[in-house]
C-alpha positions as YAML, in Angstrom:
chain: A
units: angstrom
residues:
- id: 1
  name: UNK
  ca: [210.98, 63.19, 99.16]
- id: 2
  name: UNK
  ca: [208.69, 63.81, 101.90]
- id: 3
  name: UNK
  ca: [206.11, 62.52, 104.26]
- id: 4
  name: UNK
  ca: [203.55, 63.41, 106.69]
- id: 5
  name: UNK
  ca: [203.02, 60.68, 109.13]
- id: 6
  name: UNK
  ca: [200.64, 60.56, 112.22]
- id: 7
  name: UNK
  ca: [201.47, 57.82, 114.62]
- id: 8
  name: UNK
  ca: [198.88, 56.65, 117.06]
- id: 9
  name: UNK
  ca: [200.11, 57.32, 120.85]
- id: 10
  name: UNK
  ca: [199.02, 54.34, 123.40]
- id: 11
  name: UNK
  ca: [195.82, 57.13, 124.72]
- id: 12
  name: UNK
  ca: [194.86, 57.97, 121.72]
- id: 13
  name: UNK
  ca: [196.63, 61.34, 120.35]
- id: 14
  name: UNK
  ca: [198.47, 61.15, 117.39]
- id: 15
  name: UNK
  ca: [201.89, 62.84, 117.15]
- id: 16
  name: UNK
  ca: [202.29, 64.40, 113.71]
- id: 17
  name: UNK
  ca: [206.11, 64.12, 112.15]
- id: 18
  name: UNK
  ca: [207.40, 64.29, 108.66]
- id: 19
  name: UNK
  ca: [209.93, 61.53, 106.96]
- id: 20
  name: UNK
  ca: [212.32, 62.49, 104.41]
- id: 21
  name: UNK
  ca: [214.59, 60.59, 102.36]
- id: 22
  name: UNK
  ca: [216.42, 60.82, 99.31]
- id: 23
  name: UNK
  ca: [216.83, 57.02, 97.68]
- id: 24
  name: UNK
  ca: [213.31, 55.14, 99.74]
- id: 25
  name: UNK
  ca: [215.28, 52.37, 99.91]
- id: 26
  name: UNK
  ca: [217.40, 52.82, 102.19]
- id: 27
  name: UNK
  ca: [217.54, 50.83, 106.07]
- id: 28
  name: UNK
  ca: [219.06, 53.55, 108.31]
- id: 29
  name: UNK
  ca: [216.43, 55.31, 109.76]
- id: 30
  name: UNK
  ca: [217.84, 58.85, 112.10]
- id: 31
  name: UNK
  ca: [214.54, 60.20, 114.62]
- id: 32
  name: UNK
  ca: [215.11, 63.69, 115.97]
- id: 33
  name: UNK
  ca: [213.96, 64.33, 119.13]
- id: 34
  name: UNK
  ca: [213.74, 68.22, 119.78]
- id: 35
  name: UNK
  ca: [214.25, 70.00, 123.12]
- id: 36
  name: UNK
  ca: [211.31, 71.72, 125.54]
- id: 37
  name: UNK
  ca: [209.39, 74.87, 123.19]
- id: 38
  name: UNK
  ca: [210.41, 72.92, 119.96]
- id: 39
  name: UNK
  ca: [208.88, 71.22, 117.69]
- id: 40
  name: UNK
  ca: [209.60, 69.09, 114.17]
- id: 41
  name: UNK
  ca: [210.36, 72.38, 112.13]
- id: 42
  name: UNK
  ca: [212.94, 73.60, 114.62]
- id: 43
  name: UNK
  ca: [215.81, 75.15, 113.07]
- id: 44
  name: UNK
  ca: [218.64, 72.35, 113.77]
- id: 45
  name: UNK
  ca: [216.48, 69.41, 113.81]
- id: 46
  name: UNK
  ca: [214.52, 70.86, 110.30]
- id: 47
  name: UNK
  ca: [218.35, 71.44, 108.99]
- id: 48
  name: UNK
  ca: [219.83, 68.07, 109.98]
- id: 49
  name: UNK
  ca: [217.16, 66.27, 108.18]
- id: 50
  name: UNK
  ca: [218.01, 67.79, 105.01]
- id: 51
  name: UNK
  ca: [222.11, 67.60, 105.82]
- id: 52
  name: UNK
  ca: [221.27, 63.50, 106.64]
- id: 53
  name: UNK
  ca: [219.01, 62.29, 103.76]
- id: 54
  name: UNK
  ca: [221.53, 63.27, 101.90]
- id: 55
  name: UNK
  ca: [223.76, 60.97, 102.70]
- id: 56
  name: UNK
  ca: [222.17, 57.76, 102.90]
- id: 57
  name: UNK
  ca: [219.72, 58.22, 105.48]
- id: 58
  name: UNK
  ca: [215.75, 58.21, 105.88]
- id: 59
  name: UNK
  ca: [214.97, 61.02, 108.24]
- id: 60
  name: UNK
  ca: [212.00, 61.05, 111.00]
- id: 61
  name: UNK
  ca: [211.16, 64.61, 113.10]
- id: 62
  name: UNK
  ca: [208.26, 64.80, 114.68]
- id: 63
  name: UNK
  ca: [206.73, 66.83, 117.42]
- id: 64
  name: UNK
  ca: [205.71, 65.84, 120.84]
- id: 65
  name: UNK
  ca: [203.29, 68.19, 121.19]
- id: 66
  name: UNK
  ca: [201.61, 70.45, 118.25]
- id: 67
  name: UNK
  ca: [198.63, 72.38, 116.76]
- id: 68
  name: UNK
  ca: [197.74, 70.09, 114.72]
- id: 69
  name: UNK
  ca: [194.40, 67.68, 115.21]
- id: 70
  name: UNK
  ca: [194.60, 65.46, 118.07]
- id: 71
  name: UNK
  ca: [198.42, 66.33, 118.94]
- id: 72
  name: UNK
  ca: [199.15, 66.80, 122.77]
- id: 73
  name: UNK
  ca: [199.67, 70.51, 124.14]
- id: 74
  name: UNK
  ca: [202.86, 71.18, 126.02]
- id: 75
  name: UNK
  ca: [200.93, 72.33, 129.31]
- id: 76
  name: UNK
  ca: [199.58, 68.95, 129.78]
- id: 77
  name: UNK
  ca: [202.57, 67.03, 128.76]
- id: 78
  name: UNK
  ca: [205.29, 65.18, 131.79]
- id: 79
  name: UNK
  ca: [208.34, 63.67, 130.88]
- id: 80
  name: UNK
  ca: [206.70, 60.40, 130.94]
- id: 81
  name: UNK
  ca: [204.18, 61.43, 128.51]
- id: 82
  name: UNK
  ca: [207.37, 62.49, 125.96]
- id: 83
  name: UNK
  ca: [209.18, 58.83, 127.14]
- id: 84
  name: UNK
  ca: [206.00, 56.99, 126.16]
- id: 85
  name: UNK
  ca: [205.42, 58.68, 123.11]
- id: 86
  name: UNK
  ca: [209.02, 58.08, 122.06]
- id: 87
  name: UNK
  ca: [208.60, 54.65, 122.38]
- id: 88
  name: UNK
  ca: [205.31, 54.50, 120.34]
- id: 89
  name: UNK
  ca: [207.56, 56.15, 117.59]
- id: 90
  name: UNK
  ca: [210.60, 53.56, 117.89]
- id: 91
  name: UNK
  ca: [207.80, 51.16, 117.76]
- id: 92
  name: UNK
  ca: [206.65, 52.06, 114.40]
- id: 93
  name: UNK
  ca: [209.87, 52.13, 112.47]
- id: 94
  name: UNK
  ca: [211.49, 49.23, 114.08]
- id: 95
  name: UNK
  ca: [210.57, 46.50, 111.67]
- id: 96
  name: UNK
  ca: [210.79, 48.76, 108.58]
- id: 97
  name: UNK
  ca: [214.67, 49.89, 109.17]
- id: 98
  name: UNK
  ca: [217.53, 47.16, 109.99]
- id: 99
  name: UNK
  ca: [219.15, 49.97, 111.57]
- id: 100
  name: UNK
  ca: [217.91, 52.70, 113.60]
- id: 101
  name: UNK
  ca: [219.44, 55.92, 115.32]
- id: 102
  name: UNK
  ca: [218.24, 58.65, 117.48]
- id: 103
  name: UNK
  ca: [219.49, 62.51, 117.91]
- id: 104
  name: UNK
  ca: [217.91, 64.70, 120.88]
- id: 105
  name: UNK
  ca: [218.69, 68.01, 121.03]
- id: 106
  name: UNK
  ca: [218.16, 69.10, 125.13]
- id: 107
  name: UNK
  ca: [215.57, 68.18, 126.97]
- id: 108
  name: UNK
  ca: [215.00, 65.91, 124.60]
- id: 109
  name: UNK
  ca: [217.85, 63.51, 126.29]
- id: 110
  name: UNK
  ca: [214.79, 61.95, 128.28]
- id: 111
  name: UNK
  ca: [214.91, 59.39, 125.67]
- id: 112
  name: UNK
  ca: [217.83, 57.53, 127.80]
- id: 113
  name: UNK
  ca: [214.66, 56.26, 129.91]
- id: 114
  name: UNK
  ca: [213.12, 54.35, 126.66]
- id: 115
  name: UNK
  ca: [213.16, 51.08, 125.44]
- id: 116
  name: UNK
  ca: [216.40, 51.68, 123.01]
- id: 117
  name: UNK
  ca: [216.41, 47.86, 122.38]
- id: 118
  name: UNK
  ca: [216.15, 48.61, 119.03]
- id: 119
  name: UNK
  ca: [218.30, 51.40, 118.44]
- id: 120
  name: UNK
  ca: [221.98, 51.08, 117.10]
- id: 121
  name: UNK
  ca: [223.43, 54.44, 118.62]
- id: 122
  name: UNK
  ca: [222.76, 57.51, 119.79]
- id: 123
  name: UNK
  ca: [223.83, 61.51, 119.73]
- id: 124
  name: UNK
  ca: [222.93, 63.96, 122.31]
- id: 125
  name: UNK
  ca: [223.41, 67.49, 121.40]
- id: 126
  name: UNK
  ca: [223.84, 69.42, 124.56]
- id: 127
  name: UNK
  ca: [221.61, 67.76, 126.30]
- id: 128
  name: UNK
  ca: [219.67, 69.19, 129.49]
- id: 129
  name: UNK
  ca: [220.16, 67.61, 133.12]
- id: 130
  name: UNK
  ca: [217.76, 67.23, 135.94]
- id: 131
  name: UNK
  ca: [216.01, 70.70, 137.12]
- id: 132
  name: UNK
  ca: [218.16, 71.48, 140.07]
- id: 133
  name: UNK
  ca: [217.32, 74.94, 142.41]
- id: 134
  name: UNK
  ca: [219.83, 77.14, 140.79]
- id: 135
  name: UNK
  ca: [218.57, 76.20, 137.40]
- id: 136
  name: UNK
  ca: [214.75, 76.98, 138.07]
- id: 137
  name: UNK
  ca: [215.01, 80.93, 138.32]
- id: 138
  name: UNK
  ca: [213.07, 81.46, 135.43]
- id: 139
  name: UNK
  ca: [210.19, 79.21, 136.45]
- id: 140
  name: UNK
  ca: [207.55, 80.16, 138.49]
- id: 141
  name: UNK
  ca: [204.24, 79.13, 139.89]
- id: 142
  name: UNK
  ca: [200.60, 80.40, 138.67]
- id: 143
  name: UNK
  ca: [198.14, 79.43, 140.95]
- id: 144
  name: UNK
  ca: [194.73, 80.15, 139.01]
- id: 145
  name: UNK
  ca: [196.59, 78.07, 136.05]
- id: 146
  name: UNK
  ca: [197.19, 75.01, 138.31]
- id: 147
  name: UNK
  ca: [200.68, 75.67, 136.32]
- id: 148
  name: UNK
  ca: [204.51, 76.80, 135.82]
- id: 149
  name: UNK
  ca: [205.45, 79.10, 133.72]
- id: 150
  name: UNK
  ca: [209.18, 78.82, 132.15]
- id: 151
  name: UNK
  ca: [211.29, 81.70, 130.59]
- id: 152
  name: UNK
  ca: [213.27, 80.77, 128.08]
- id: 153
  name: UNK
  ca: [212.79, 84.54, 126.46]
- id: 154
  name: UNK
  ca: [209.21, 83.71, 125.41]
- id: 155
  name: UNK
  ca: [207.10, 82.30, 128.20]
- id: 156
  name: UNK
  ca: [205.72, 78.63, 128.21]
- id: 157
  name: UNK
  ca: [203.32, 76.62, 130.66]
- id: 158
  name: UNK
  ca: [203.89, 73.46, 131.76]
- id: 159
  name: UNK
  ca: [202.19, 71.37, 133.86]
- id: 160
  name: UNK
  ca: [203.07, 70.66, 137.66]
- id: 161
  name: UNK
  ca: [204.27, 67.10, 136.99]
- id: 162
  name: UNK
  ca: [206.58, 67.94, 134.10]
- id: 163
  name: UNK
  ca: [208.65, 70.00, 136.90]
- id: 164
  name: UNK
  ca: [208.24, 67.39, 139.43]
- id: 165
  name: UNK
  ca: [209.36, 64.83, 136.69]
- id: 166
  name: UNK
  ca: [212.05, 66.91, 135.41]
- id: 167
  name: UNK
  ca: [213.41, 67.41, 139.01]
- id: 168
  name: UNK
  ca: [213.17, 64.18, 139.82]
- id: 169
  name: UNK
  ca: [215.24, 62.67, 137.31]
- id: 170
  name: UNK
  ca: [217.91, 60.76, 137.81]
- id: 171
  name: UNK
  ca: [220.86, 61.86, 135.51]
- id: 172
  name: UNK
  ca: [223.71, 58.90, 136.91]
- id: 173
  name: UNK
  ca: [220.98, 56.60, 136.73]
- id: 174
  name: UNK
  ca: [220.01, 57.14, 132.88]
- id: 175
  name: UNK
  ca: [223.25, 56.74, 131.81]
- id: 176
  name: UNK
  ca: [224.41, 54.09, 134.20]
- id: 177
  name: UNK
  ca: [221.71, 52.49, 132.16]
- id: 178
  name: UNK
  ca: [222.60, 52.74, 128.81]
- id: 179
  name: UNK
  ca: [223.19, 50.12, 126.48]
- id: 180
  name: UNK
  ca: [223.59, 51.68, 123.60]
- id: 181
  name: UNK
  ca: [227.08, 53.44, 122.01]
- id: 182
  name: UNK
  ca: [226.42, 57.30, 122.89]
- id: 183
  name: UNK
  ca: [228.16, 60.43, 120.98]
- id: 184
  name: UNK
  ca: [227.80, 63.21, 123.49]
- id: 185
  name: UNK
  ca: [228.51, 66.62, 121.36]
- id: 186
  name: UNK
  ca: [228.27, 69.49, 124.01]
- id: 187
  name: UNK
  ca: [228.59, 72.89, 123.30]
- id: 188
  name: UNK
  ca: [231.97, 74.74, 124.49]
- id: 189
  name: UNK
  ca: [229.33, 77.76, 126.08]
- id: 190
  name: UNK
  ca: [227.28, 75.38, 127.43]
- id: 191
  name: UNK
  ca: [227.10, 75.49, 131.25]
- id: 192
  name: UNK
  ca: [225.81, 72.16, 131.00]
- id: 193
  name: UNK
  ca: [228.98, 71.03, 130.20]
- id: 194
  name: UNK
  ca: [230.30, 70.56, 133.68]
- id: 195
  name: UNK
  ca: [227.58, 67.80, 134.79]
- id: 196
  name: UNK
  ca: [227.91, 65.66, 131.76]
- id: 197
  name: UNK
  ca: [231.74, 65.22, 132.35]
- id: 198
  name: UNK
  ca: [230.84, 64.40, 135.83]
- id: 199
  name: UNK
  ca: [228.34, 61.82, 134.14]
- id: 200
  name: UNK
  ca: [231.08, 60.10, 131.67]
- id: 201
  name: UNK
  ca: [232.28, 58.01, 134.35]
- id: 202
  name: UNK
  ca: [229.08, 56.18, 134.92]
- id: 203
  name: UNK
  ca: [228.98, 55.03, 130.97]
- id: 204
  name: UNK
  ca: [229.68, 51.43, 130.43]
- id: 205
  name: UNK
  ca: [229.26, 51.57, 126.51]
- id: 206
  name: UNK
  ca: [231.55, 52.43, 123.72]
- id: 207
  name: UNK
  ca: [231.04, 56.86, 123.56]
- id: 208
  name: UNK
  ca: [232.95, 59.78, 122.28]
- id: 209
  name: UNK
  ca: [232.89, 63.02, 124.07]
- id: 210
  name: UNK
  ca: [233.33, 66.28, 122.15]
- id: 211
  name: UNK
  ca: [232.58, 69.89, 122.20]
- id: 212
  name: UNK
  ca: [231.74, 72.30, 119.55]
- id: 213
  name: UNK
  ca: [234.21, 75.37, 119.30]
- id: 214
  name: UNK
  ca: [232.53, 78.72, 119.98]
- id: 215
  name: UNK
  ca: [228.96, 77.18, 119.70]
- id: 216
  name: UNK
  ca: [226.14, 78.11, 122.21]
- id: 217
  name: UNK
  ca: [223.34, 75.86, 123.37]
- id: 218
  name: UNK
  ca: [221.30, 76.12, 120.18]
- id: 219
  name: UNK
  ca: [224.58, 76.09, 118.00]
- id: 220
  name: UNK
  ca: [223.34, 79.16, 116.25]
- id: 221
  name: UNK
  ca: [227.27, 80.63, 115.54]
- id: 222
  name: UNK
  ca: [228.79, 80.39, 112.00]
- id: 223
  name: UNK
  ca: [230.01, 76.69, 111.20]
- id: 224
  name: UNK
  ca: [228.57, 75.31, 114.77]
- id: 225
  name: UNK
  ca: [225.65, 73.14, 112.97]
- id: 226
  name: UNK
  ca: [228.56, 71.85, 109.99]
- id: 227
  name: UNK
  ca: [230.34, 70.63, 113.03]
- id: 228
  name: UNK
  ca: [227.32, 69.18, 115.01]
- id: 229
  name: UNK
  ca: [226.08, 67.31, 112.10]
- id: 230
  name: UNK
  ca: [229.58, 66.16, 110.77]
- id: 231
  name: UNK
  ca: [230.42, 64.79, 113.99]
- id: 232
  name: UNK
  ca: [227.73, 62.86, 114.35]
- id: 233
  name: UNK
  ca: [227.73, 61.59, 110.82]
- id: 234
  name: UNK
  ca: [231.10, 60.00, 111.59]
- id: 235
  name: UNK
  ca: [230.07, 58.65, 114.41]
- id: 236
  name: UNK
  ca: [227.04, 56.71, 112.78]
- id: 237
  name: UNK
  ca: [229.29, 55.44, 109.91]
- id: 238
  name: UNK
  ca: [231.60, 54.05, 112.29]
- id: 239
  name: UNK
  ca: [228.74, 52.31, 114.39]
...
């Protein structure tokens, strides 16, 4: 089965998402989070849906920024914009599920700055870092935009605070932070893979590390999603 939902942000958008689920009566509730150009219908967050509601979970994806009516638009999004309206979803669903769990794909690990009160555990799938120099080559400035525009093979604008924001954060911090049990599922071609093993030792909760054999950043290689998603399964039954 499947839903549209529009949830109300605190300044009055709406961010537009879609809830699947096989048996409604379930109370495990998984919310994607998708990475920077994304959106709900992204390959591995649309495909993990399906692989989870399966199994015993509702599903919730949803897009922080969209075409649809009333939905942000990435160029005047910041990181606090996607922490707020992260919150506003937690806040719907967390007095319809006694149990709730959250997966972000890359940038989408700003959710470690949220109120995760009411969340149960947590999987990042290669997740970004802070914006350091050697990372911001394909970025550049656009003066009559008032913007940046970011290469990731097809060009994007976002706004001057979502750099500032994205540089300015605080990686030891966030997970110093953490309260919740955290599977961390890298990929073995990442070259992020260096600063999150740097980060381990600031955890203070109950986390497995792992990496996924031959898969790149989007874990497009034969059998890298079976892993990603079997992995974390696992690591949800167990918690």
């Amino acid at each position: 089965m499947e839903e549209e939902l529009k949830i109300p942000t605190n300044d009055g958008h709406l961010i537009w998402g879609t809830l699947n689920y096989c048996d409604k009566k379930s109370d495990r509730l998984i919310i994607f989070v998708h990475g920077l150009s994304d959106n709900q219908h992204h390959r591995i967050i649309f495909n993990a849906s399906k692989f989870f509601k399966t199994r015993g979970f509702h599903t919730f994806r949803f897009s922080l920024y969209s075409e649809n009516n009333n939905a942000r638009i990435l160029e005047e999004c910041s990181i606090g914009t996607f922490v707020e309206d992260i919150n506003s979803v937690i806040d719907y669903f967390k007095d319809d599920y006694k149990e709730l769990y959250i997966v972000c794909h890359s940038l989408g690990f700003v959710v470690l700055d949220c109120d995760l009160s009411a969340i149960k555990s947590i999987a990042l799938w290669d997740p970004s870092l802070s914006l350091k120099s050697e990372r911001a080559r394909s970025i550049r400035y656009v003066p009559n935009l008032n913007s940046y525009l970011i290469n990731l093979g097809v060009s994007y604008l976002i706004s001057k605070q979502l750099k500032i924001d994205w540089e300015n954060i605080n990686d030891a911090r966030l997970v110093r932070n953490l309260k919740v049990p955290l599977c961390l599922l890298m990929a073995e071609k990442s070259n992020l893979k260096l600063g999150w093993k740097k980060n381990l030792k600031y955890l203070s909760v109950d986390y497995v590390y792992k990496e996924i054999k031959n898969a790149s950043h989007a874990f497009v290689e034969e059998g890298a999603e079976e892993q990603l998603f079997c992995n974390t399964l696992d690591w949800f039954n167990k918690k």
